[in-house]
FIZA-283255 format. One record per atom (N, C-alpha, C): residue number from 1; residue in three letters; x, y, z; atom name. Coordinates in steps of 0.1 Angstrom, whole numbers, padded with zeros to 4 digits, m for minus. Layout:
FIZA-283255
+-----+-----+-------+-------+-------+----+
:   k :   r :  east : north :    up :  a :
+-----+-----+-------+-------+-------+----+
: NUM : ALA :     X :     Y :     Z : CA :
...
+-----+-----+-------+-------+-------+----+
This chain:
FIZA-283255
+-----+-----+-------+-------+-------+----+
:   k :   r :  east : north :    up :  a :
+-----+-----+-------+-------+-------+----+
:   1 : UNK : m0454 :  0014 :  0310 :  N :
:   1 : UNK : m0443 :  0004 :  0310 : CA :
:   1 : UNK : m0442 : m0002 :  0296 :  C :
:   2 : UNK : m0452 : m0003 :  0289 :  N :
:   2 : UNK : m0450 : m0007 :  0276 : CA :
:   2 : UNK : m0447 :  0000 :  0269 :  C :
:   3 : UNK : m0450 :  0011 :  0270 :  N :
:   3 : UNK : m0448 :  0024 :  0255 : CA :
:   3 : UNK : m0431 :  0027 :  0260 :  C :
:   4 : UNK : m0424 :  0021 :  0274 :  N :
:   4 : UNK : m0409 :  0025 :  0274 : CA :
:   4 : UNK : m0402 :  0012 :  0269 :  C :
:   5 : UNK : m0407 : m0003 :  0268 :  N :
:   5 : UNK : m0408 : m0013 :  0258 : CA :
:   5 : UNK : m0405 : m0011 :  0243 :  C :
:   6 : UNK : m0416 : m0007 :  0241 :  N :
:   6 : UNK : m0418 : m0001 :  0229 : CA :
:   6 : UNK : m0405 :  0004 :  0222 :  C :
:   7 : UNK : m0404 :  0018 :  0228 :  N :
:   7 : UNK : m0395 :  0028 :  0226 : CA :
:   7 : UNK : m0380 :  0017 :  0227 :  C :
:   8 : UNK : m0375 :  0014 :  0238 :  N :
:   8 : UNK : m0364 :  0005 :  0239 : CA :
:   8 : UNK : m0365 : m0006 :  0223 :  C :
:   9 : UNK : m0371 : m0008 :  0219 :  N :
:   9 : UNK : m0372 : m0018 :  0210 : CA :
:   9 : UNK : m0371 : m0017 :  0195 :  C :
:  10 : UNK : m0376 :  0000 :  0194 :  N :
:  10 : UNK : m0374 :  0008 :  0181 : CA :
:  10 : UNK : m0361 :  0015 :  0182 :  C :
:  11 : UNK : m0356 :  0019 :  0195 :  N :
:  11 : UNK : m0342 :  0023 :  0195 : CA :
:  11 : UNK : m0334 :  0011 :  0189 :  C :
:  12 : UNK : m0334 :  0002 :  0195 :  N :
:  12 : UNK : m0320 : m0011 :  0192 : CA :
:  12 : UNK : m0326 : m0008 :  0180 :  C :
:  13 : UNK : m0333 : m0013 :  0172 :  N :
:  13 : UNK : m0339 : m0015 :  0159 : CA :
:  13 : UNK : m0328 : m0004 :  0151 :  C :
:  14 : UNK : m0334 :  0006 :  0152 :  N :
:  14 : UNK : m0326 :  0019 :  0146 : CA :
:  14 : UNK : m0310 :  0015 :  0144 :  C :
:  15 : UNK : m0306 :  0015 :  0158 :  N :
:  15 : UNK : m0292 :  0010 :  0158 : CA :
:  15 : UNK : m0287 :  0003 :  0151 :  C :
:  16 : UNK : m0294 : m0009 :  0154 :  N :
:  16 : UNK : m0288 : m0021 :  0145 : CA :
:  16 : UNK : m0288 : m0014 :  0131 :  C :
:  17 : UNK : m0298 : m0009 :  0127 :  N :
:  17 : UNK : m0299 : m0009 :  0113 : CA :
:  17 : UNK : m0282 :  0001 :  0109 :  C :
:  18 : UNK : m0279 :  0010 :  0116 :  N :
:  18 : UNK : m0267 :  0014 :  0117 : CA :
:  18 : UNK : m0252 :  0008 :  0118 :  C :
:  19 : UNK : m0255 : m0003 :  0117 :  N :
:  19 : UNK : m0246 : m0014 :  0119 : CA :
:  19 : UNK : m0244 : m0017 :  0107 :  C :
:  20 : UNK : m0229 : m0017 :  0104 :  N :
:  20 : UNK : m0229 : m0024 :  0088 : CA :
:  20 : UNK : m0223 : m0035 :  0088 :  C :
:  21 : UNK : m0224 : m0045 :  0082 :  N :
:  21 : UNK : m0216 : m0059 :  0079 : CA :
:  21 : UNK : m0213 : m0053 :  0072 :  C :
:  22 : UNK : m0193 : m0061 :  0066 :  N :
:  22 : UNK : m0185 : m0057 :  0056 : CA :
:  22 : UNK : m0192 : m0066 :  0042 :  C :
:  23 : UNK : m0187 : m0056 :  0034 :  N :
:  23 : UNK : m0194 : m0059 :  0022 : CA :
:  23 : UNK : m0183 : m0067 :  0012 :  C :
:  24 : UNK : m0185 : m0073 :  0003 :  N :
:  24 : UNK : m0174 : m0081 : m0003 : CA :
:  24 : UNK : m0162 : m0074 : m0002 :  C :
:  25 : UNK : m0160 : m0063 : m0007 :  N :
:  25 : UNK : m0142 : m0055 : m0012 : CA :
:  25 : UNK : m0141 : m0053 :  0004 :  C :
:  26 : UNK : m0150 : m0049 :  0011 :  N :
:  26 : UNK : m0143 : m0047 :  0023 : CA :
:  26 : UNK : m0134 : m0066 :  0027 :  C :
:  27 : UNK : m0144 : m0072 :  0025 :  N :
:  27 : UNK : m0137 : m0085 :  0029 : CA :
:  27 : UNK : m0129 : m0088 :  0020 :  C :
:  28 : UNK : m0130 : m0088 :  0010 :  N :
:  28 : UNK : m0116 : m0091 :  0003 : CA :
:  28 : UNK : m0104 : m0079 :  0003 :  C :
:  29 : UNK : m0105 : m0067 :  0009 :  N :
:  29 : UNK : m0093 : m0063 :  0011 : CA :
:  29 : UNK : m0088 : m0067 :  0028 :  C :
:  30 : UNK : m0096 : m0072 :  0038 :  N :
:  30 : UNK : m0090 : m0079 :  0045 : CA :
:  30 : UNK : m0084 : m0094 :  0044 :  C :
:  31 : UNK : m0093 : m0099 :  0036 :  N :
:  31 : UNK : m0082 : m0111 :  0032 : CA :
:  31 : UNK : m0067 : m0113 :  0024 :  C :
:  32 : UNK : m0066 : m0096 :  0017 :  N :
:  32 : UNK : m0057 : m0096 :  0010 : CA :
:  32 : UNK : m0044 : m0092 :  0024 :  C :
:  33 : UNK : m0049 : m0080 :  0032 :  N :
:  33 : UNK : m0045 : m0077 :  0040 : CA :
:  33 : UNK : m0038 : m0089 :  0049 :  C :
:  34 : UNK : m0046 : m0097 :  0054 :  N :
:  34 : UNK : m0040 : m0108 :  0061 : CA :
:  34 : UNK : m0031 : m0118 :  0052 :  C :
:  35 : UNK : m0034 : m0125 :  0036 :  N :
:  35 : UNK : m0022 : m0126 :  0031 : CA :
:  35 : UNK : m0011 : m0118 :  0027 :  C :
:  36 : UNK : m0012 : m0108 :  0029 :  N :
:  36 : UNK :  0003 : m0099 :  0029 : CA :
:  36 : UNK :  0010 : m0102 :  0038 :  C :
:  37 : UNK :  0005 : m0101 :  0052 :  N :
:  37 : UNK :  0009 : m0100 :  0064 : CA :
:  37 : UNK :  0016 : m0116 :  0065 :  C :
:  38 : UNK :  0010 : m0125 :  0059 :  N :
:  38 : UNK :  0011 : m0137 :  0060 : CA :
:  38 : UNK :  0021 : m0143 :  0054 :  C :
:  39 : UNK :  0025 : m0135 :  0042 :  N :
:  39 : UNK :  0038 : m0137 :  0031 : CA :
:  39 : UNK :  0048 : m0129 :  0037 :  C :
:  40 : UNK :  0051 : m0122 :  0043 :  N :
:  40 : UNK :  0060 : m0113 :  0050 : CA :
:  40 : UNK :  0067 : m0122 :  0059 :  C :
:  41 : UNK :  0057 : m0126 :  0070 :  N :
:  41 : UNK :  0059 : m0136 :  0086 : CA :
:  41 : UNK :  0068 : m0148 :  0077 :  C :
:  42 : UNK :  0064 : m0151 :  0063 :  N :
:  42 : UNK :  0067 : m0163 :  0058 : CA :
:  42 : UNK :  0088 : m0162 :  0054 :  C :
:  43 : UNK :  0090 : m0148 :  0050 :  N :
:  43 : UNK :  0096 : m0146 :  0048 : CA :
:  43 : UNK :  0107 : m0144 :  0058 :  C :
:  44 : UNK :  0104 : m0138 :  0068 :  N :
:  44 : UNK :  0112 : m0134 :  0079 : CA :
:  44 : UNK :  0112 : m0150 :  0084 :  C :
:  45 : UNK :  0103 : m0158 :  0086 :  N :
:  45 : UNK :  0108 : m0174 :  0095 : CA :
:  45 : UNK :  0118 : m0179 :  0086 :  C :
:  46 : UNK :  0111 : m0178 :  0071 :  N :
:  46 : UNK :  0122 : m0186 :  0067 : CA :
:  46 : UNK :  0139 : m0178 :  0069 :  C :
:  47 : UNK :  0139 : m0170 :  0064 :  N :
:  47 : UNK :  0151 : m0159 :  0062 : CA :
:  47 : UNK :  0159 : m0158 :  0078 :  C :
:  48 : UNK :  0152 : m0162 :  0093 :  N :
:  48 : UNK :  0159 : m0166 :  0101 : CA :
:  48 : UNK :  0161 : m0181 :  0101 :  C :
:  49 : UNK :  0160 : m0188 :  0091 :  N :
:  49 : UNK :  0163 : m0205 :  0091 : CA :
:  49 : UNK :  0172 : m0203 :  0082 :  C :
:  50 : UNK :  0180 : m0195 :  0075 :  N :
:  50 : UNK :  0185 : m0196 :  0069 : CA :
:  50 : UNK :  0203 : m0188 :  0078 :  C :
:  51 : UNK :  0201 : m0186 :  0084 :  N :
:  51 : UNK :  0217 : m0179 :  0095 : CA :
:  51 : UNK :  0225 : m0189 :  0097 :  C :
:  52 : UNK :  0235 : m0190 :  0089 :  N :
:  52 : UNK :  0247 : m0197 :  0091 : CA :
:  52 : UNK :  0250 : m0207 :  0081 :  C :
:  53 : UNK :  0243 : m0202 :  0066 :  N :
:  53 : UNK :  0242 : m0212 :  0055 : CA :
:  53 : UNK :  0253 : m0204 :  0047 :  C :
:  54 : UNK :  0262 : m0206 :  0041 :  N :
:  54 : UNK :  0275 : m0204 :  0037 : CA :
:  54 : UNK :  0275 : m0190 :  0025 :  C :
:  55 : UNK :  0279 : m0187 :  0024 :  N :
:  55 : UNK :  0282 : m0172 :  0013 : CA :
:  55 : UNK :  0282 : m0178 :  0004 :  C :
:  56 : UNK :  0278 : m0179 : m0012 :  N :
:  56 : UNK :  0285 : m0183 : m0026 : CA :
:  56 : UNK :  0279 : m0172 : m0035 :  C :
:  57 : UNK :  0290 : m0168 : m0039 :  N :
:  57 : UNK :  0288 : m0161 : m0051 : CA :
:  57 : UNK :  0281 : m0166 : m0066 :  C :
:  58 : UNK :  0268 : m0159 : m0065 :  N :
:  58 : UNK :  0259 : m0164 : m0077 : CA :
:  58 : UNK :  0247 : m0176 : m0067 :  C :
:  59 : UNK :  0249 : m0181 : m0058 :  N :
:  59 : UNK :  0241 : m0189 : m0050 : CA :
:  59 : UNK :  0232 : m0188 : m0050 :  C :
:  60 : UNK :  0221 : m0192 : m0050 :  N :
:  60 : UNK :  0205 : m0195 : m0048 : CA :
:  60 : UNK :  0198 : m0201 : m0039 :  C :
:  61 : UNK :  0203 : m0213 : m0029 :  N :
:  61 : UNK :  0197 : m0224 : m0027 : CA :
:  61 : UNK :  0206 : m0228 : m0010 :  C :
:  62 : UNK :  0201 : m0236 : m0003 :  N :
:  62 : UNK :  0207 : m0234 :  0012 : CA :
:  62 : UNK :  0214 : m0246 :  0009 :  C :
:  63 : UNK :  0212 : m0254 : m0001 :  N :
:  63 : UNK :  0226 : m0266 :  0002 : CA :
:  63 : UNK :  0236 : m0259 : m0007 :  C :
:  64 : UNK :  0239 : m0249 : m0018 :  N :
:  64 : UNK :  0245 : m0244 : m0018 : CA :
:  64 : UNK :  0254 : m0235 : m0015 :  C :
:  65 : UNK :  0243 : m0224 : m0009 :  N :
:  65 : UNK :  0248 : m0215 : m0005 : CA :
:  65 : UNK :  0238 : m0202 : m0011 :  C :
:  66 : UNK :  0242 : m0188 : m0004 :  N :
:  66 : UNK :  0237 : m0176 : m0011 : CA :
:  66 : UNK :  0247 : m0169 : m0013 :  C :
:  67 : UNK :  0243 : m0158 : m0023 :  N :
:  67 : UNK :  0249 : m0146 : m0025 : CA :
:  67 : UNK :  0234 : m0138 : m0018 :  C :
:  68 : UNK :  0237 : m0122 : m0018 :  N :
:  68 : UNK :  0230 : m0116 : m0009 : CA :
:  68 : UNK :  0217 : m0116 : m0017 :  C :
:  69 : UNK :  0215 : m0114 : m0030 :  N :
:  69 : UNK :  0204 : m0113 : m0042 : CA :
:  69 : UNK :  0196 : m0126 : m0044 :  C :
:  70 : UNK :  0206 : m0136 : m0043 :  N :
:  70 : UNK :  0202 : m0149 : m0045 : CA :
:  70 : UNK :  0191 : m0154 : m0029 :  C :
:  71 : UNK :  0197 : m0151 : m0019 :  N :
:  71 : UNK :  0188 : m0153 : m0005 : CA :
:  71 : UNK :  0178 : m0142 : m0010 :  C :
:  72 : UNK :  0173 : m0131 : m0011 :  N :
:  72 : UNK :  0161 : m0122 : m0014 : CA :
:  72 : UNK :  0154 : m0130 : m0021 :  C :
:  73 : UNK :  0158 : m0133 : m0037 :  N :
:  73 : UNK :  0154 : m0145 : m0044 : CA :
:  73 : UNK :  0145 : m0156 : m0038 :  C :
:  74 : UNK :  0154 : m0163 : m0036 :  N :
:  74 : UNK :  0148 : m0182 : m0027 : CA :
:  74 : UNK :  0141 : m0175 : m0013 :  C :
:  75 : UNK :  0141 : m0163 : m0009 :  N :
:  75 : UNK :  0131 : m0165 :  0003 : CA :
:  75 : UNK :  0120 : m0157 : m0004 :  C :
:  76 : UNK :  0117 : m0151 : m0011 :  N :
:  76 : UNK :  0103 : m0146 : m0017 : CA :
:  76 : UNK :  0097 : m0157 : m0024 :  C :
:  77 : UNK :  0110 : m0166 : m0035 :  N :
:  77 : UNK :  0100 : m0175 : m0041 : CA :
:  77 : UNK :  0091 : m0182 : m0033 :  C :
:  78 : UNK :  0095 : m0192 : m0018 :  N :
:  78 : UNK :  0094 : m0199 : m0010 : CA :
:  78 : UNK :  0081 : m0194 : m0006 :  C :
:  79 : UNK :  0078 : m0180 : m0005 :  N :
:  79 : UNK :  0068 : m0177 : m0003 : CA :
:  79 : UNK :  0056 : m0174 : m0010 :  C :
:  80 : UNK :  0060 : m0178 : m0018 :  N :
:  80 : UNK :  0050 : m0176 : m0033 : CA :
:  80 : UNK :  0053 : m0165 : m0035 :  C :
:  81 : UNK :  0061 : m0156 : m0042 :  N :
:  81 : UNK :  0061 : m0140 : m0046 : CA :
:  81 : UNK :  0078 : m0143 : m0058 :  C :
:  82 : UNK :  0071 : m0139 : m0067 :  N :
:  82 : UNK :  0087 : m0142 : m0078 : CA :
:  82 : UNK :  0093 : m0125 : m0074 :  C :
:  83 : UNK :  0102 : m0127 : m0071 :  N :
:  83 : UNK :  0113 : m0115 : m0077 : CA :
:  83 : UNK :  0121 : m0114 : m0083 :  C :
:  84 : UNK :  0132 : m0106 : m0087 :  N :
:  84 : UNK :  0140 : m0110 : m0097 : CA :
:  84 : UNK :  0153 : m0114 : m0091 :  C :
:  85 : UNK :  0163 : m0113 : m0097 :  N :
:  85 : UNK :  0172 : m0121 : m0093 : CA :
:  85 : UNK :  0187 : m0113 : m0090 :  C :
:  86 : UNK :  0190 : m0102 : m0098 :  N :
:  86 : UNK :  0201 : m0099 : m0091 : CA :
:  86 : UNK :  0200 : m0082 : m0084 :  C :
:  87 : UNK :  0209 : m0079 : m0078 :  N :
:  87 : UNK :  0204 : m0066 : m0069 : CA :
:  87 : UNK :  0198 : m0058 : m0081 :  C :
:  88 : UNK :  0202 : m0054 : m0092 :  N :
:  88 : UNK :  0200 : m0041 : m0096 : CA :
:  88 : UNK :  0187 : m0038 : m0099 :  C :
:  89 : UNK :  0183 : m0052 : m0107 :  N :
:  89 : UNK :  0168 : m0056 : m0108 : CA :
:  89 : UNK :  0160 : m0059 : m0094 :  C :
:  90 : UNK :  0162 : m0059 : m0089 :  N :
:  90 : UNK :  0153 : m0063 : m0074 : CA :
:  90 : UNK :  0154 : m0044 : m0069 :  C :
:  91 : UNK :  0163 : m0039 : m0072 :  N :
:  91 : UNK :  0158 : m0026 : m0065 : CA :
:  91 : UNK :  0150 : m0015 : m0075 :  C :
:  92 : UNK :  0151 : m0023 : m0090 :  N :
:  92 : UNK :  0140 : m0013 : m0096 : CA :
:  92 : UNK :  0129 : m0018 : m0094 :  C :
:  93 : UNK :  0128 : m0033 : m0095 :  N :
:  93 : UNK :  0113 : m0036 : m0091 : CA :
:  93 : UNK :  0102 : m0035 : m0076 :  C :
:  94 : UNK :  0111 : m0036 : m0067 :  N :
:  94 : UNK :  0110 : m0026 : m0053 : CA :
:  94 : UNK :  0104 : m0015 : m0053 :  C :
:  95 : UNK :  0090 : m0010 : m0043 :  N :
:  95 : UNK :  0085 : m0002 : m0044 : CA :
:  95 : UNK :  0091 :  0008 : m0035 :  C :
:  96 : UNK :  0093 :  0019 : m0038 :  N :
:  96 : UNK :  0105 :  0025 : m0028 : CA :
:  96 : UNK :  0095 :  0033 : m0012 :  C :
:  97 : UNK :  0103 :  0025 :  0001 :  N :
:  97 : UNK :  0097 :  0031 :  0009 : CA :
:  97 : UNK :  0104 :  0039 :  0016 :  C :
:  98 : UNK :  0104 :  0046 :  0027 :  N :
:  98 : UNK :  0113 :  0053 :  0034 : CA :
:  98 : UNK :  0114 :  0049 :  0042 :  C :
:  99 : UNK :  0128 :  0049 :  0046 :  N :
:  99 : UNK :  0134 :  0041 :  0058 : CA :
:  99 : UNK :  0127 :  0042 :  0075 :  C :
: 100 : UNK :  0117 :  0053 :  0074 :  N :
: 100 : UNK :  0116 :  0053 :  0088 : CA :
: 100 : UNK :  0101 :  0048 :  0083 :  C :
: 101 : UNK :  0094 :  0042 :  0081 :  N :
: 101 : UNK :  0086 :  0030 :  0071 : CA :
: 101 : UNK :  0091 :  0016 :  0070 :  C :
: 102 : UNK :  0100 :  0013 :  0073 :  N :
: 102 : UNK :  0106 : m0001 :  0068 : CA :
: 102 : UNK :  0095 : m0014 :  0080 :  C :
: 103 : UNK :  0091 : m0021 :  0066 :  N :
: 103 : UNK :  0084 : m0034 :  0081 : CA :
: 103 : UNK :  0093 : m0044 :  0076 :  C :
: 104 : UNK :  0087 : m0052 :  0083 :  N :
: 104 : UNK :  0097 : m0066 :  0084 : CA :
: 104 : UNK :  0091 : m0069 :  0070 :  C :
: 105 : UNK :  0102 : m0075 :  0062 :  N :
: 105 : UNK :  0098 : m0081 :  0051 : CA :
: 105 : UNK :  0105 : m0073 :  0035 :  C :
: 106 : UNK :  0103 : m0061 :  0041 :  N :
: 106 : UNK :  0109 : m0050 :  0033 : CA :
: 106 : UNK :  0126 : m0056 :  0027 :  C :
: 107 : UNK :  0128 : m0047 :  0014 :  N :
: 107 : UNK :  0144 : m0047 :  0010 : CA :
: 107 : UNK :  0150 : m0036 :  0016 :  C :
: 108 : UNK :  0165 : m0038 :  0017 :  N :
: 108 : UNK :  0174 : m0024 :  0024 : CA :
: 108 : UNK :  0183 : m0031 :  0010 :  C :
: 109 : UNK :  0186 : m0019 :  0007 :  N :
: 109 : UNK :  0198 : m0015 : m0001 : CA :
: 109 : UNK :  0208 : m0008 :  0002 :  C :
: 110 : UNK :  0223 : m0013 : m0001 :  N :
: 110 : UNK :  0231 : m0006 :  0006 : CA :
: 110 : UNK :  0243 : m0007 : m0005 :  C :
: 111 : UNK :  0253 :  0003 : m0003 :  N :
: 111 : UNK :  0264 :  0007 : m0016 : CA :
: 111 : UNK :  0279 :  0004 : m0006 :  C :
: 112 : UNK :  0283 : m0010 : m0011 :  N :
: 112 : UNK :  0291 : m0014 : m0005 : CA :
: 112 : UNK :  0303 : m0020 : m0017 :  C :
: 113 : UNK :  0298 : m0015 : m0028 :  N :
: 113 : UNK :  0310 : m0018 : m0039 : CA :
: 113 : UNK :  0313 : m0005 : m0048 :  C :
: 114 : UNK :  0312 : m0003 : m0056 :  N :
: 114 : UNK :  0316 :  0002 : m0068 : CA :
: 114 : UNK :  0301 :  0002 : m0074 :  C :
: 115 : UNK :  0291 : m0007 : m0076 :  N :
: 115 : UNK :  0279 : m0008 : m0081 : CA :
: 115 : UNK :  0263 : m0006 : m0072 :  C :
: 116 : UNK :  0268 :  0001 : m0057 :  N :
: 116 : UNK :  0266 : m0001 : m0055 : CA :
: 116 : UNK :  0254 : m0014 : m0047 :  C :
: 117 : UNK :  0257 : m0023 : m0052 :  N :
: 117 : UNK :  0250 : m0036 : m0050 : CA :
: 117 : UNK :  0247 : m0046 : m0043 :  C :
: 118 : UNK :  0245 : m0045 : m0026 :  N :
: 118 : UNK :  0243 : m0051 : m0019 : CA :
: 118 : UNK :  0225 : m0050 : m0013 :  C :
: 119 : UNK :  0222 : m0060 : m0008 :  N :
: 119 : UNK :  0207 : m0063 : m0003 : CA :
: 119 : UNK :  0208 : m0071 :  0008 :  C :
: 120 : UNK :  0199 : m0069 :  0014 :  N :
: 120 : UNK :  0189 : m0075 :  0031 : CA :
: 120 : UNK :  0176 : m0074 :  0033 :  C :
: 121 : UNK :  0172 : m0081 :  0040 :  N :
: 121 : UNK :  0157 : m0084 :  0043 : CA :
: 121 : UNK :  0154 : m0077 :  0057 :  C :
: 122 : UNK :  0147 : m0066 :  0059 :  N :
: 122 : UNK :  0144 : m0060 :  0073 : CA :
: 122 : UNK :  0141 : m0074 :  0079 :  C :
: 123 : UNK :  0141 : m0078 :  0089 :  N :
: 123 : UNK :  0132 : m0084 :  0102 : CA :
: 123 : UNK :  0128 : m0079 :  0111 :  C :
: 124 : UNK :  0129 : m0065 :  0113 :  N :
: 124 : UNK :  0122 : m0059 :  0124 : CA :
: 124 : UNK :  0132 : m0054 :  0134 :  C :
: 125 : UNK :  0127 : m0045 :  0144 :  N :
: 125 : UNK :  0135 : m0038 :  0156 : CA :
: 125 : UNK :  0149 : m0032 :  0155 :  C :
: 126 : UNK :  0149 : m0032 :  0141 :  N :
: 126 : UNK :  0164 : m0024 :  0134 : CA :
: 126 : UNK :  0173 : m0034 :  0131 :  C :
: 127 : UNK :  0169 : m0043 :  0129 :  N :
: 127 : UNK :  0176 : m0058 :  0124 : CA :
: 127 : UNK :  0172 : m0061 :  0109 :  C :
: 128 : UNK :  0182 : m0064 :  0105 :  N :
: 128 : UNK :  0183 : m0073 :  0089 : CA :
: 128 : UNK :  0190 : m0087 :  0085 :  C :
: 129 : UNK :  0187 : m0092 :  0074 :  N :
: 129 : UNK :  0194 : m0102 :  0075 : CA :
: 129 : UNK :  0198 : m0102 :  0062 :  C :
: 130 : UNK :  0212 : m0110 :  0056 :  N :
: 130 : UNK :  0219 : m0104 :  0044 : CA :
: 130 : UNK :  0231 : m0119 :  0043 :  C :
: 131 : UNK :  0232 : m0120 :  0030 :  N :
: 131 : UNK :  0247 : m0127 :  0028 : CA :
: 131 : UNK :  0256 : m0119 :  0026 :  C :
: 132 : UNK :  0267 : m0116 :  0037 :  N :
: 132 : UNK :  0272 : m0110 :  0032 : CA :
: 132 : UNK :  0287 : m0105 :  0022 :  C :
: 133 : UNK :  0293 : m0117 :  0026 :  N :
: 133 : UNK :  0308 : m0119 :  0013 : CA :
: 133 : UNK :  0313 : m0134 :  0015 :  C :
: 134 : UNK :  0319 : m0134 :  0000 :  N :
: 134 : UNK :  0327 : m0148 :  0005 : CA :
: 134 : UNK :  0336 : m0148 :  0014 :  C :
: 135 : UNK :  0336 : m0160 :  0021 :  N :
: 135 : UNK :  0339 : m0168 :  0032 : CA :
: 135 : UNK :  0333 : m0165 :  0045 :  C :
: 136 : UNK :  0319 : m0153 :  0042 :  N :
: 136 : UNK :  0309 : m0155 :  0054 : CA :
: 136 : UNK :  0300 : m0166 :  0054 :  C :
: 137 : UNK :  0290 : m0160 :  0062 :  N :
: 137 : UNK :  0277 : m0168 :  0059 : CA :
: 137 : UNK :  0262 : m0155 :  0063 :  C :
: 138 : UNK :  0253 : m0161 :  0060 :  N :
: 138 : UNK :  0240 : m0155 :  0059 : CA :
: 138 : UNK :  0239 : m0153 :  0079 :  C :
: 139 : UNK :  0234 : m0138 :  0077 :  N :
: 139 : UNK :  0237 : m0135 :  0092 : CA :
: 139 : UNK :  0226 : m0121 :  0094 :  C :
: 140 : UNK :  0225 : m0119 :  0105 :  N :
: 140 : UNK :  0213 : m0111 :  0111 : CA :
: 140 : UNK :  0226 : m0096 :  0115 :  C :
: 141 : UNK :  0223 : m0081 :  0109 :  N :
: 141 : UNK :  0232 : m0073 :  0116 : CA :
: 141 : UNK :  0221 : m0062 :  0116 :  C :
: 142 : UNK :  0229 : m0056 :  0124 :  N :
: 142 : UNK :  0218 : m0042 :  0128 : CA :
: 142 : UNK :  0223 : m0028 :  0121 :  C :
: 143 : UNK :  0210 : m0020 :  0120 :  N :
: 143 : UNK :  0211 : m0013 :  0114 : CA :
: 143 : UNK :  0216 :  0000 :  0113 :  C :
: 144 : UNK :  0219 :  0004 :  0130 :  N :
: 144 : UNK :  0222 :  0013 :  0137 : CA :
: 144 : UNK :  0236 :  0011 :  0138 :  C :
: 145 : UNK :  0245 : m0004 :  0133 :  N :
: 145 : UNK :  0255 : m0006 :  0133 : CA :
: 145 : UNK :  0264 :  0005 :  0124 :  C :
: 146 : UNK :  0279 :  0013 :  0125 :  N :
: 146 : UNK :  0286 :  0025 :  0119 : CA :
: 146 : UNK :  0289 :  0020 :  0106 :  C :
: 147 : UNK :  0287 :  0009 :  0101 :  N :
: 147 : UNK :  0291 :  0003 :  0091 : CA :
: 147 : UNK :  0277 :  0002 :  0083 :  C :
: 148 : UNK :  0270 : m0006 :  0081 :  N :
: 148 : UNK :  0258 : m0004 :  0080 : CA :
: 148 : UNK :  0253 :  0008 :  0078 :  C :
: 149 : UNK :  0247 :  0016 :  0087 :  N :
: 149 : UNK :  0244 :  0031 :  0088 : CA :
: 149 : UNK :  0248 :  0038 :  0076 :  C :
: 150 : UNK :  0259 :  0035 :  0075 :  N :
: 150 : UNK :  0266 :  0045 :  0066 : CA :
: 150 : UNK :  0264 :  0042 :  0050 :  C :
: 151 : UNK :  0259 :  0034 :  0052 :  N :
: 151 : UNK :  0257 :  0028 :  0036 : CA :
: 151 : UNK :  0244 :  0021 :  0032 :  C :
: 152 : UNK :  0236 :  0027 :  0036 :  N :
: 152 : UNK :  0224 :  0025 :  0035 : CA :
: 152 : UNK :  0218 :  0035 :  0025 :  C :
: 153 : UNK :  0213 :  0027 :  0015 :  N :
: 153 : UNK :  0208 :  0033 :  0003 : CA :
: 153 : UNK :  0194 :  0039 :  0005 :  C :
: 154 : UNK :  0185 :  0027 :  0010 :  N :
: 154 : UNK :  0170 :  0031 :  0013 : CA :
: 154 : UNK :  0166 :  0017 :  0011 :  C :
: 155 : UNK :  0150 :  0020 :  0012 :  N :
: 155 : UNK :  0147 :  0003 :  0013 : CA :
: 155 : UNK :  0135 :  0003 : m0001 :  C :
: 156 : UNK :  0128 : m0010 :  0000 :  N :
: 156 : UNK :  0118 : m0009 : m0007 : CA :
: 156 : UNK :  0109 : m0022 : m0005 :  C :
: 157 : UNK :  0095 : m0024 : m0008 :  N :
: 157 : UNK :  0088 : m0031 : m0007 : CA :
: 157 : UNK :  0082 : m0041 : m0017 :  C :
: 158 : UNK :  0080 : m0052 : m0016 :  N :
: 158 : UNK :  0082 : m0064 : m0026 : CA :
: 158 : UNK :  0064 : m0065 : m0031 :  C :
: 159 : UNK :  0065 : m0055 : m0043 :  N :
: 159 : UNK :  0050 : m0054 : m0047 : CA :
: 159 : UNK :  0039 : m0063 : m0046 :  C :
: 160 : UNK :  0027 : m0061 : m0036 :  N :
: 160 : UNK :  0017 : m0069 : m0034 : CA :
: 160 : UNK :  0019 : m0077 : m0023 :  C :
: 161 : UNK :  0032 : m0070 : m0016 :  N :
: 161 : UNK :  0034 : m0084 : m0001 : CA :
: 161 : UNK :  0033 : m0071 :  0009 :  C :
+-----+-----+-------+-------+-------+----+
């Protein structure tokens, strides 16, 4: 009965030693991991607090108003992450993902002028959210929508989030 003591007691032993605690990079790429995730969620609450705040061309700011560049803008700053500021620059600095990859948080780009130069914020489930012209306002539209669809550039990801 002892020597199966025994044995039972060098076995766990073994095991455990098999057992790894994460070692700093492992923990620090989970912590980075969960701040990502964390600036994203930040993004998408705020960016649904913002539906029904007025169109302005050149806009920045929710007592003003947005343009579609300017909401991408004010909701990354908000979350601690600078971007830049108008579409063309926001889609070079964007790390390009593929659309069937898009998470919440992501940019969609879409060619709805001549400069091609329109932007949205994925939120998830095939939804985005976008200023989209004057005399709108900042609004949630879907992606699968024929209008939409059709002018969908590709998306990209806001480096480090």
């Amino acid at each position: 009965m002892i020597l199966i003591a025994n044995l039972l007691v060098v076995s766990l032993l073994l095991v455990a030693g098999c057992v790894s605690t994460p070692t700093g990079t492992e923990q620090k790429f989970a912590a980075q991991t969960e701040a990502i995730t964390s600036q994203r969620q930040e993004v998408v609450r705020s960016a649904r607090a913002m539906v029904g705040t007025p169109y302005l061309y050149g806009g920045a700011s929710p007592e003003k108003g947005f343009d579609c560049s300017g909401l991408v803008h004010y909701l990354y700053l908000q979350a601690g992450r600078e971007v830049p500021r108008t579409v063309s620059q926001q889609k070079k600095f964007a790390k390009p993902v593929k659309l069937s990859g898009v998470r919440p948080g992501d940019l969609l780009f879409f060619d709805t002028r001549a400069d091609g130069g329109h932007i949205g914020i994925y939120l998830g489930e095939g939804r985005f959210i976008h200023a989209p012209s004057t005399g709108g306002s900042v609004r949630i539209d879907r992606l699968d929508n024929a209008y939409w669809r059709s002018r969908v550039l590709g998306a990209g990801g806001v480096p480090g989030v």
